[in-house]
Backbone and ligand atoms as CSV (ligand in chain L), in Angstrom:
chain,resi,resn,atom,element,x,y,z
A,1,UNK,N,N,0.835,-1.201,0.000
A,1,UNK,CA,C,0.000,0.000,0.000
A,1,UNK,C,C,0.875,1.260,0.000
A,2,UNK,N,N,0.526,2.470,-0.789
A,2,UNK,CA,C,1.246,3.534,-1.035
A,2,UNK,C,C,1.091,4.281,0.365
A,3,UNK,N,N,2.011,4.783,0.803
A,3,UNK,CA,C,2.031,5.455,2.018
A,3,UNK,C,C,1.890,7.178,1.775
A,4,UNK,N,N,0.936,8.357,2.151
A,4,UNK,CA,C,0.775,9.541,1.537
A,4,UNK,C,C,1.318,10.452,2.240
A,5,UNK,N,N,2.004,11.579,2.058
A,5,UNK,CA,C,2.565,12.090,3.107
A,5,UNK,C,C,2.411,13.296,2.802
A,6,UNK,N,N,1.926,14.207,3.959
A,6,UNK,CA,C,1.460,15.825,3.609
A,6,UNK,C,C,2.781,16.655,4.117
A,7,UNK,N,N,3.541,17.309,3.463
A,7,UNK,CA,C,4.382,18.427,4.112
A,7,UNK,C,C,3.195,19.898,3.931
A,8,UNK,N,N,3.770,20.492,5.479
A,8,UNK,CA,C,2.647,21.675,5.474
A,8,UNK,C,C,3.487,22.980,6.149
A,9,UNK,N,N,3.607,24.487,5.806
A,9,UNK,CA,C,3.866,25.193,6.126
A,9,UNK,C,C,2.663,26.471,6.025
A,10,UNK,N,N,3.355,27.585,6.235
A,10,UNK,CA,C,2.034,28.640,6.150
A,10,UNK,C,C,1.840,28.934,4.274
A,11,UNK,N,N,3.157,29.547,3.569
A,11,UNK,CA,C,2.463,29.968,2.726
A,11,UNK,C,C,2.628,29.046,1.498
A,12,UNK,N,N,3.242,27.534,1.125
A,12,UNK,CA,C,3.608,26.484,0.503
A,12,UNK,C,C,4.216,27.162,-0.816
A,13,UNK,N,N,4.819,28.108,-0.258
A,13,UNK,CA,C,5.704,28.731,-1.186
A,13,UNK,C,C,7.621,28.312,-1.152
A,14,UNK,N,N,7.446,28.570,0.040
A,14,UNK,CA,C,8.917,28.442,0.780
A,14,UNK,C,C,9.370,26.887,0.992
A,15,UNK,N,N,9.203,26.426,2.315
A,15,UNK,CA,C,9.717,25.186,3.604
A,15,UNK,C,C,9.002,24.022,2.682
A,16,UNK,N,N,7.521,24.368,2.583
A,16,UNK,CA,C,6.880,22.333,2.391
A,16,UNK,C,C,7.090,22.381,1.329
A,17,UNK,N,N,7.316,23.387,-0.126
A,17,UNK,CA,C,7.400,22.581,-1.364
A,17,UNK,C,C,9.238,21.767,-1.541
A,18,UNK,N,N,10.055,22.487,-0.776
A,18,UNK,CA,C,11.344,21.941,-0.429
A,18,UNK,C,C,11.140,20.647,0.352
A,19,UNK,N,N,10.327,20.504,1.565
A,19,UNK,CA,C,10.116,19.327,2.284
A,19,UNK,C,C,9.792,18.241,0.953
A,20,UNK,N,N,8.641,18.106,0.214
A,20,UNK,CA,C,8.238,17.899,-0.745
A,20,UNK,C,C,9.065,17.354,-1.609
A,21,UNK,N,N,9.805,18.017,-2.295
A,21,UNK,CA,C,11.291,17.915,-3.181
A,21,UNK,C,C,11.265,16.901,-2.939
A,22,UNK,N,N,12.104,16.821,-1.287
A,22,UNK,CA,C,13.439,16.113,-0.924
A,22,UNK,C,C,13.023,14.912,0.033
A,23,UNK,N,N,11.564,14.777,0.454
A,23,UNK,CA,C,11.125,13.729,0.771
A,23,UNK,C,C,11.045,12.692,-0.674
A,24,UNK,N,N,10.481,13.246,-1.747
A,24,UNK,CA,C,9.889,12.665,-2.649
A,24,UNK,C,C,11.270,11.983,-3.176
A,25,UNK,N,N,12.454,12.774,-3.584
A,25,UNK,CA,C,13.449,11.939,-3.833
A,25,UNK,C,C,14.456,11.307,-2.925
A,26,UNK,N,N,14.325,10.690,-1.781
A,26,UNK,CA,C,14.227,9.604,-1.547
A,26,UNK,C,C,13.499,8.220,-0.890
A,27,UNK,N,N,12.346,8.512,-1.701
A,27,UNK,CA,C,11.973,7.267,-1.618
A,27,UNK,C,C,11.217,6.293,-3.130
A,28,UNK,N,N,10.549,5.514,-2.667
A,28,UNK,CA,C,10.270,5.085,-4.089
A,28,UNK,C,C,8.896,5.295,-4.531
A,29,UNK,N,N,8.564,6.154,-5.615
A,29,UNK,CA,C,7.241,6.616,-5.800
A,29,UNK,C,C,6.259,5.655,-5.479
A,30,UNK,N,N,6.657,4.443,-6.287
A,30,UNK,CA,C,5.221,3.617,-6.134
A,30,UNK,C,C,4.855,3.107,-4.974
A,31,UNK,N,N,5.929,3.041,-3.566
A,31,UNK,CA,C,5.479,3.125,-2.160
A,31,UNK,C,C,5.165,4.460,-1.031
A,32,UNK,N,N,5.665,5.294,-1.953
A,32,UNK,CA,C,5.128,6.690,-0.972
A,32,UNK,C,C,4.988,8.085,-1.549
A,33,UNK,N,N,3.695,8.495,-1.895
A,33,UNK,CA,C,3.196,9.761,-2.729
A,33,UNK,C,C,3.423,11.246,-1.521
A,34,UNK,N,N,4.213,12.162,-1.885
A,34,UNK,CA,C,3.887,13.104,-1.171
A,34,UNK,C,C,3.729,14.430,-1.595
A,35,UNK,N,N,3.006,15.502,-1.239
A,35,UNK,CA,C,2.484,16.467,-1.746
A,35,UNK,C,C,3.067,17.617,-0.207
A,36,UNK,N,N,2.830,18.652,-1.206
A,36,UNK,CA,C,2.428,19.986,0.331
A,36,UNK,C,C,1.433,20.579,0.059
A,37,UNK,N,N,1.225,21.637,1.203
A,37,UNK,CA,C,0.049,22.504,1.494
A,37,UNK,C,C,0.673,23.847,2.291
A,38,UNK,N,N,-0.220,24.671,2.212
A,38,UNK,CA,C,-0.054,25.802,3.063
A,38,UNK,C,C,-1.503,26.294,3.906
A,39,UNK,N,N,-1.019,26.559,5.184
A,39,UNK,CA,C,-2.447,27.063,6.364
A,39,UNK,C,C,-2.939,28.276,5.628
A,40,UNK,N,N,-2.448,29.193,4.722
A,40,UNK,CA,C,-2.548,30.275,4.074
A,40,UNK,C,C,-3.042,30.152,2.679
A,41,UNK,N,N,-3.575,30.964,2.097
A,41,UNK,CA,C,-4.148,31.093,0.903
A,41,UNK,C,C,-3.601,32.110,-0.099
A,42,UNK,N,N,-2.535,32.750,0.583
A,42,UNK,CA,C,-2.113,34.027,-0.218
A,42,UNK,C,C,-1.254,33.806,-1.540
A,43,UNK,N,N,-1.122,32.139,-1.940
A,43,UNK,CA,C,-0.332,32.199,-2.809
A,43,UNK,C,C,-0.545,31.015,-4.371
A,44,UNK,N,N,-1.974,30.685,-3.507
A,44,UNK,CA,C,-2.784,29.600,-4.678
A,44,UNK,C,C,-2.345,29.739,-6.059
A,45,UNK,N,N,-1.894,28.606,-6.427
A,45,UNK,CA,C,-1.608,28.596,-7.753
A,45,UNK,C,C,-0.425,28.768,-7.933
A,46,UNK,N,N,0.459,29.853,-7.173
A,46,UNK,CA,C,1.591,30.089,-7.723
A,46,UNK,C,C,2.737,28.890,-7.813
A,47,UNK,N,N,3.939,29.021,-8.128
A,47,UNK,CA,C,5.394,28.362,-8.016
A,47,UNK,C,C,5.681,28.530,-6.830
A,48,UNK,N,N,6.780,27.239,-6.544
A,48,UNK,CA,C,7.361,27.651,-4.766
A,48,UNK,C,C,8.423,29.317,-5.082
A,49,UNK,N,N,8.602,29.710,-3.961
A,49,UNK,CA,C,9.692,31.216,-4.247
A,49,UNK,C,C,11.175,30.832,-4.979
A,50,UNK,N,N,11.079,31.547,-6.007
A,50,UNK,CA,C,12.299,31.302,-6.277
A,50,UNK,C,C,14.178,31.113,-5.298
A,51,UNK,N,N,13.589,31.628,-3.769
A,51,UNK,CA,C,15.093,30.922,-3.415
A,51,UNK,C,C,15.053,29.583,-2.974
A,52,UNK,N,N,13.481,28.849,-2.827
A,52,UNK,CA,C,13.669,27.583,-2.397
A,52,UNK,C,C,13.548,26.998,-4.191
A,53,UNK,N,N,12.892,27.279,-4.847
A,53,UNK,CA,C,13.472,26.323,-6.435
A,53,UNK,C,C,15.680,26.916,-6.565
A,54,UNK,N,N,16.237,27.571,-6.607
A,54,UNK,CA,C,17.309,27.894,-6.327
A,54,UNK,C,C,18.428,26.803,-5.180
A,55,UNK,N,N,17.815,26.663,-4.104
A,55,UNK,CA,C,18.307,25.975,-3.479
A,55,UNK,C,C,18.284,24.439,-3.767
A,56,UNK,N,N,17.010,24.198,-4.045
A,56,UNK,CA,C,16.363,22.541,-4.468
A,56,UNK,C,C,17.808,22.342,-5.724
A,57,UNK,N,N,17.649,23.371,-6.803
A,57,UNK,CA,C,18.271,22.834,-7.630
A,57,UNK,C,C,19.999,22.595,-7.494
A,58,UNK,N,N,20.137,23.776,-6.643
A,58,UNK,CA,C,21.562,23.481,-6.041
A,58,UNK,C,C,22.047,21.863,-5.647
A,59,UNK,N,N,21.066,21.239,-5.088
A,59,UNK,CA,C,21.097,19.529,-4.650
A,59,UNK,C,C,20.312,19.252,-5.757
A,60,UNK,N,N,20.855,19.153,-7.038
A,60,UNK,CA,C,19.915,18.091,-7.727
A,60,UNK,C,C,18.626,18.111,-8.119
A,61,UNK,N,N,17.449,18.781,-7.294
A,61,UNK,CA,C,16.150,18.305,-7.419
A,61,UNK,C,C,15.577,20.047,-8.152
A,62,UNK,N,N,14.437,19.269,-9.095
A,62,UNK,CA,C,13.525,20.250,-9.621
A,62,UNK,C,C,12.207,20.239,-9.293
A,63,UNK,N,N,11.855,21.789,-8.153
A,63,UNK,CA,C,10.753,21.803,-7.443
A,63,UNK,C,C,9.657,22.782,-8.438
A,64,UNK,N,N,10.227,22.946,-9.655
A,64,UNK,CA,C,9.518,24.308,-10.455
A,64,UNK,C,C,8.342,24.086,-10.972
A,65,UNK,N,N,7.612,22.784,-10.957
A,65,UNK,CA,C,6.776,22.517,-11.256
A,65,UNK,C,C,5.428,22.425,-10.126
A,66,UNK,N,N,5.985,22.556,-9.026
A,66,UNK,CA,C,5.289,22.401,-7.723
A,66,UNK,C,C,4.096,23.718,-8.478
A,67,UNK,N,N,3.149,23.435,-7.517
A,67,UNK,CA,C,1.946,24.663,-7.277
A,67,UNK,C,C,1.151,24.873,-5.905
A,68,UNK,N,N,1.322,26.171,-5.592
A,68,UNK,CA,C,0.741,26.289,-4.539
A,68,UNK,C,C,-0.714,25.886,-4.083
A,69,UNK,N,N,-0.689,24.894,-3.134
A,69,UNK,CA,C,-2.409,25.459,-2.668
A,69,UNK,C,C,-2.783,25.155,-1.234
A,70,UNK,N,N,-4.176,25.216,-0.634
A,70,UNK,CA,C,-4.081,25.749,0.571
A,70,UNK,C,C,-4.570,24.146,1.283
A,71,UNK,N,N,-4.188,24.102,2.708
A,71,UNK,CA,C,-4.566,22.906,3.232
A,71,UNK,C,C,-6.272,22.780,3.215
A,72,UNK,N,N,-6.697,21.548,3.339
A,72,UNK,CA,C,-7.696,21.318,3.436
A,72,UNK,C,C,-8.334,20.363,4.452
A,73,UNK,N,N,-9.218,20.456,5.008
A,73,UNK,CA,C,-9.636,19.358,6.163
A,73,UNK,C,C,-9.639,17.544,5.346
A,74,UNK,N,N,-9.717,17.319,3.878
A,74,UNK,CA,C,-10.145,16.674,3.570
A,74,UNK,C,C,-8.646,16.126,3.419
A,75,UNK,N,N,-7.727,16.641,3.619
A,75,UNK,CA,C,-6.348,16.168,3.307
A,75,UNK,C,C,-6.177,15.133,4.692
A,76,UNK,N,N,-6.661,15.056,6.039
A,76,UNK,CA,C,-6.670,14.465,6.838
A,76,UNK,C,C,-7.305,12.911,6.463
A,77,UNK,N,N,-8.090,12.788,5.404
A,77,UNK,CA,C,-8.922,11.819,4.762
A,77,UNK,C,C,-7.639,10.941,4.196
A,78,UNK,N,N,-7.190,11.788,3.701
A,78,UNK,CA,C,-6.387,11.690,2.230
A,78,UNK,C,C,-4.987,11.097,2.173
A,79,UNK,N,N,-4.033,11.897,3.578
A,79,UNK,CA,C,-2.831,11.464,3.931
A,79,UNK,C,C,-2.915,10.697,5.058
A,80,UNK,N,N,-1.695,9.733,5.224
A,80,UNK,CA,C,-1.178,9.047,6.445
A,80,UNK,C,C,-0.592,9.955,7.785
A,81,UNK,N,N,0.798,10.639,6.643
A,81,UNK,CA,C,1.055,11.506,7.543
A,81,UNK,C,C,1.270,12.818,7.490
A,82,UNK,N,N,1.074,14.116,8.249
A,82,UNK,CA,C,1.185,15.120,8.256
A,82,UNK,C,C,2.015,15.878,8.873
A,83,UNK,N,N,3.033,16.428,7.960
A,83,UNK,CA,C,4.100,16.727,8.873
A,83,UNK,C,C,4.532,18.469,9.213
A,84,UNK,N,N,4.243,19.114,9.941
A,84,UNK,CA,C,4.149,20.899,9.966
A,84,UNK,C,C,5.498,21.287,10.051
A,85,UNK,N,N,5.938,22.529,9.872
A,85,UNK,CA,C,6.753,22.777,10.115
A,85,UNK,C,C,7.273,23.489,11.203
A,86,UNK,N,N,6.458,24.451,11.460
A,86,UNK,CA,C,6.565,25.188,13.037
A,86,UNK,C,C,5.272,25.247,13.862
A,87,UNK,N,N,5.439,25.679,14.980
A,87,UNK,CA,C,4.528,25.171,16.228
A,87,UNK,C,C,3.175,25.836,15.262
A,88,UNK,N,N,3.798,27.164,14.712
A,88,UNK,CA,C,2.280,27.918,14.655
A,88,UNK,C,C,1.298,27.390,13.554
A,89,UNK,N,N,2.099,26.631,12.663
A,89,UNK,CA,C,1.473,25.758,11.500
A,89,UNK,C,C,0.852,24.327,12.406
A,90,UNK,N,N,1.217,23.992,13.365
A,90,UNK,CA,C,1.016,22.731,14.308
A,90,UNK,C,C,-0.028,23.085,14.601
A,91,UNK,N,N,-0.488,24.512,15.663
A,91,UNK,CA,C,-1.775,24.774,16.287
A,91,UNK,C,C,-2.815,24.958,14.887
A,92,UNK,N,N,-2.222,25.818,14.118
A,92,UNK,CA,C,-3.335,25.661,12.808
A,92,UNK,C,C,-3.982,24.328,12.846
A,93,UNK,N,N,-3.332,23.575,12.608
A,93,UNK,CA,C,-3.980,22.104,11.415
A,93,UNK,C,C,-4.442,21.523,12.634
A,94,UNK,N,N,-3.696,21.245,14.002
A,94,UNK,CA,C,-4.339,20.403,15.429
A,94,UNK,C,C,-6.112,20.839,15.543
A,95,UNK,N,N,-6.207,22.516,15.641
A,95,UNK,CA,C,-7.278,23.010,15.148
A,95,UNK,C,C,-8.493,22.938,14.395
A,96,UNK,N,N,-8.330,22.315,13.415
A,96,UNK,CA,C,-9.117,21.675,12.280
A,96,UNK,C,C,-9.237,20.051,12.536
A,97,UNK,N,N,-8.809,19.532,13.505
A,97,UNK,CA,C,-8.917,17.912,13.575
A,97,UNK,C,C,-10.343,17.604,14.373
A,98,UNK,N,N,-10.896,16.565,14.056
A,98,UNK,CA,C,-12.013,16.236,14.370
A,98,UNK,C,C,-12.476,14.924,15.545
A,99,UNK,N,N,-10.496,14.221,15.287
A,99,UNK,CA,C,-10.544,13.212,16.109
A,99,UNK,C,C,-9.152,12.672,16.633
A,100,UNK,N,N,-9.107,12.236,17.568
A,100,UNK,CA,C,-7.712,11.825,18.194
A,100,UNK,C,C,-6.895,10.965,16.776
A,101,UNK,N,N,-7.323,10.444,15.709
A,101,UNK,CA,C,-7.056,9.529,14.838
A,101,UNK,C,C,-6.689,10.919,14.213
A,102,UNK,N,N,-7.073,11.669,13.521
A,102,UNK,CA,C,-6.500,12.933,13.248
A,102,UNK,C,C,-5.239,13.732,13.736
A,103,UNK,N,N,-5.507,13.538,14.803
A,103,UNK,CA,C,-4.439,14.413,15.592
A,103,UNK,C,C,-3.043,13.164,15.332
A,104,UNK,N,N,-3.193,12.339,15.311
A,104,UNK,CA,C,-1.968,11.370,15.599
A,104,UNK,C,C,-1.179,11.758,14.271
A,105,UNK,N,N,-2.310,11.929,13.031
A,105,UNK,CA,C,-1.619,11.929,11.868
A,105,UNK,C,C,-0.476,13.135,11.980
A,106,UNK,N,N,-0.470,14.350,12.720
A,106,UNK,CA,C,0.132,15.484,12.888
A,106,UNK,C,C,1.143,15.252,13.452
A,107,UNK,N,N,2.640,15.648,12.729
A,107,UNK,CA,C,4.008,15.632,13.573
A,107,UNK,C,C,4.510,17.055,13.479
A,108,UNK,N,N,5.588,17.762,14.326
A,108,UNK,CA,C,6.535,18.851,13.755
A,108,UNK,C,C,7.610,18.011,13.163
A,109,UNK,N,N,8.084,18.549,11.974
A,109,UNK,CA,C,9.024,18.050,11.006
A,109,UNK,C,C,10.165,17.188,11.331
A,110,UNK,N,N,10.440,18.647,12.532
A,110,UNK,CA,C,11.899,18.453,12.892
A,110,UNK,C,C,11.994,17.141,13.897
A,111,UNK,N,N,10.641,16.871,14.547
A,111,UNK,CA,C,10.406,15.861,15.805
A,111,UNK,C,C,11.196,14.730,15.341
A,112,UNK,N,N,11.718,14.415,13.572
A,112,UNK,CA,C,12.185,13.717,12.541
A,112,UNK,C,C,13.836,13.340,12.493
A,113,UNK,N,N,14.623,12.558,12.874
A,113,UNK,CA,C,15.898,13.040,12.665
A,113,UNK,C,C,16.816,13.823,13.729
A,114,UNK,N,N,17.755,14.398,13.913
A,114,UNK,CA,C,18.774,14.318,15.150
A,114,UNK,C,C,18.748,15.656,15.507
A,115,UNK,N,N,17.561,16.974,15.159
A,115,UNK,CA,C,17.602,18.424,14.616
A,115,UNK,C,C,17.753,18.458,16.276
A,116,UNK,N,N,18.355,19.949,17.128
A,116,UNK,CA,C,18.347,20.169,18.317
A,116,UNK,C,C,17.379,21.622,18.345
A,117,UNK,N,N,16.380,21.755,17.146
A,117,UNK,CA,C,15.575,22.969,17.464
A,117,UNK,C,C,14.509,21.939,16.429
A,118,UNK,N,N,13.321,22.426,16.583
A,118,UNK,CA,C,12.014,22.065,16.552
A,118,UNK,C,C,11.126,22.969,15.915
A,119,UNK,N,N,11.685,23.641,15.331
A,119,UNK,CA,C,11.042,24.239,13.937
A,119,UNK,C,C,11.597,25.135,13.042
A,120,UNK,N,N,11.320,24.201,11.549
A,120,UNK,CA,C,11.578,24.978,10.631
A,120,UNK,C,C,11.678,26.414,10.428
A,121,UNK,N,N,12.659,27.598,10.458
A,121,UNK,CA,C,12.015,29.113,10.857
A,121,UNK,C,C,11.447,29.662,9.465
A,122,UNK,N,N,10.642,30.187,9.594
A,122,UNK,CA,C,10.368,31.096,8.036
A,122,UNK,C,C,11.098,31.598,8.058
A,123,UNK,N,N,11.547,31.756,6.608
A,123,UNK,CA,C,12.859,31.888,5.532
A,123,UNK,C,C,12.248,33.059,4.893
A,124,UNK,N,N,10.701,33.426,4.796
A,124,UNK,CA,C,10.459,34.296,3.260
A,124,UNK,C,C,10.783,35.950,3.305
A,125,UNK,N,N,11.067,36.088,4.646
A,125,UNK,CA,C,11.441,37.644,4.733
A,125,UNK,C,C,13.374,38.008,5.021
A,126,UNK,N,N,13.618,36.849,4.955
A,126,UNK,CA,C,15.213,36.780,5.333
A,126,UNK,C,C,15.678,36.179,4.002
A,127,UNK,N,N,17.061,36.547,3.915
A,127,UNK,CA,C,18.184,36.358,2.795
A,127,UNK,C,C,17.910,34.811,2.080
A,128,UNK,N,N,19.081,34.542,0.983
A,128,UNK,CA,C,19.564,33.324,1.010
A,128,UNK,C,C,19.911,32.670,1.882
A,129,UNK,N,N,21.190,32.733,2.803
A,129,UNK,CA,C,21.442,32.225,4.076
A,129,UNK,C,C,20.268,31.075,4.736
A,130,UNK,N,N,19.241,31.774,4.803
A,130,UNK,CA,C,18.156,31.273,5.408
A,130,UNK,C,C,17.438,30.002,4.841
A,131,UNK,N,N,17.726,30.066,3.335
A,131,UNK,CA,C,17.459,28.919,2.520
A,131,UNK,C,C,18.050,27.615,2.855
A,132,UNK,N,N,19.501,28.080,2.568
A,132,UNK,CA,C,20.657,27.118,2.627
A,132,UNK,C,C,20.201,26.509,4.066
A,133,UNK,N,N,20.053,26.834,5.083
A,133,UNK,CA,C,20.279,26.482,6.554
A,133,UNK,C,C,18.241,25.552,6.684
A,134,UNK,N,N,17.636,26.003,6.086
A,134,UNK,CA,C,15.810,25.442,5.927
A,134,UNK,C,C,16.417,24.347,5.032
A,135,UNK,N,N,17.207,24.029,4.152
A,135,UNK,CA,C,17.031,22.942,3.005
A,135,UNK,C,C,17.945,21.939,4.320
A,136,UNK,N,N,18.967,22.191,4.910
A,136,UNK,CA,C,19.637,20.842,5.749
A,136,UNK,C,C,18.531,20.614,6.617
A,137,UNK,N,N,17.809,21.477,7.086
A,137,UNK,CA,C,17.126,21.332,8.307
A,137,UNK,C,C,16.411,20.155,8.062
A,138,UNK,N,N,15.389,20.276,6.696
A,138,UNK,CA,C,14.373,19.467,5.748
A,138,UNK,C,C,15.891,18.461,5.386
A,139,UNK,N,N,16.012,18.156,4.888
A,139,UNK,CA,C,16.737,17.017,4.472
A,139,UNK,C,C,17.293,16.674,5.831
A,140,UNK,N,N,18.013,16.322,6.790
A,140,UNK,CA,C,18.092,15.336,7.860
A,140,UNK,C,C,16.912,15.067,7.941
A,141,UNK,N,N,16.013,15.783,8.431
A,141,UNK,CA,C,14.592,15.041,8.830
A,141,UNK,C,C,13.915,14.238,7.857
A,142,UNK,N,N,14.328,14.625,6.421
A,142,UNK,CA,C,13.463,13.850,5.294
A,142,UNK,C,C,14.184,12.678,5.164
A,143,UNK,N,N,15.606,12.422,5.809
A,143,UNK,CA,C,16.434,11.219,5.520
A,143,UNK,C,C,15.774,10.343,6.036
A,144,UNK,N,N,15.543,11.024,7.700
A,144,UNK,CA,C,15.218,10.115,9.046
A,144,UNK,C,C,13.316,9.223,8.906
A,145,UNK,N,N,12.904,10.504,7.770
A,145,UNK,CA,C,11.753,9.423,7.664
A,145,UNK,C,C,11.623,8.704,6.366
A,146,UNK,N,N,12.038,9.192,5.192
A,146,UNK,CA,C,12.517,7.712,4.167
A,146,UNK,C,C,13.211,6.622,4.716
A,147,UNK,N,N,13.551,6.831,5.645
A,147,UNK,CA,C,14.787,5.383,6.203
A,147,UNK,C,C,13.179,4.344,6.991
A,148,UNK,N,N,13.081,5.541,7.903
A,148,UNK,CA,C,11.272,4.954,8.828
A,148,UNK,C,C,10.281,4.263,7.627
A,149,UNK,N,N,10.139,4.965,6.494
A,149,UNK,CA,C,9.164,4.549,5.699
A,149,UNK,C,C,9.482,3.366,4.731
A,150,UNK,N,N,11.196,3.391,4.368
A,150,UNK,CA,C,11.627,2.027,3.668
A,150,UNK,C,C,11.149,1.053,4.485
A,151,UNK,N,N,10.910,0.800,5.604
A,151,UNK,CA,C,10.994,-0.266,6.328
A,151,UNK,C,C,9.395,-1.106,6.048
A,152,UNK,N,N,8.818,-0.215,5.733
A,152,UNK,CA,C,7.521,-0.507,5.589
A,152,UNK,C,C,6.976,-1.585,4.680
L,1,LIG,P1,P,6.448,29.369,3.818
L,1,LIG,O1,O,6.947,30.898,3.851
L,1,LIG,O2,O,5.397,29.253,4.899
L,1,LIG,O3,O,7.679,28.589,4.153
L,1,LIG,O4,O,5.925,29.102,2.432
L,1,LIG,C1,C,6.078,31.980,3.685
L,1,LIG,C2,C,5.696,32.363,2.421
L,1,LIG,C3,C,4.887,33.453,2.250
L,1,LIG,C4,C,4.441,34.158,3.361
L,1,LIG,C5,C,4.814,33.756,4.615
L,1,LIG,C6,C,5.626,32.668,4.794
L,1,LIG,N1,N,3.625,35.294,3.180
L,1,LIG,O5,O,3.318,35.955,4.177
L,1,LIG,O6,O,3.236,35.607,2.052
């Protein structure tokens, strides 16, 4: 069975279409589909920001095809797991759950892997710098759960 996996930030411009990326390449499509979302609506439709396609491509991966859109309650239907990136994206989506089976689906990213801080920071008002340092953050943690999900 395909395992579905939601990366979620506020505006799915920045952090989850990178989460996204770099979950997706490593693992194996036909055992685990993953998508993002954003708690925000301000950016429907668009491309992720050009410093996270910039960075993605720096490692290899092409995120330019990604498109923005906004979370949905029905994505709780939809995915296994849901993974936020910072607390304030956590209280969002915990918010919208309807049942303890819901809530379980909800992790912070970083909870993922050996990180000694616990959330992704928004990147979209700060430099490059900020990219570079959000893409390791997302990749240890995306290692630590392709390794969890091979096992499956
Ligand atoms: P993201 O970053 O949540 O990592 O996609 C942001 C992108 C856009 C905005 C905020 C955060 N915004 O306010 O438009």
């Amino acid at each position: 069975m395909i395992t579905k996996v939601l990366m979620v930030c506020l505006g799915n411009i920045c952090r989850s279409p990178l989460a996204e990326g770099v979950l997706q390449s490593k693992v194996d499509s036909e055992k685990v589909f993953v998508d993002s979302a954003g708690t925000a609506g301000y950016h429907i439709g668009n491309q992720p920001d050009k410093r996270s396609i910039a960075v993605a491509r720096k490692y290899g991966l092409d995120i330019s095809q990604q498109r923005c859109r906004k979370f949905d309650v029905q994505d709780f239907t939809n995915f296994d797991r849901i993974f936020v990136m910072d607390q304030s994206n956590y209280e969002n989506v915990i918010a919208q759950t309807k049942n303890e089976a819901e809530k379980d689906k909800v992790r912070l990213l970083l909870s993922e892997g050996d990180s000694t801080i616990i959330e992704v920071p928004d990147p979209y008002y700060g430099g490059e710098d900020g990219f570079e340092s959000v893409f390791q953050m997302i990749d240890n943690a995306c290692e630590a759960i392709a390794a969890e999900l091979d096992t499956k």
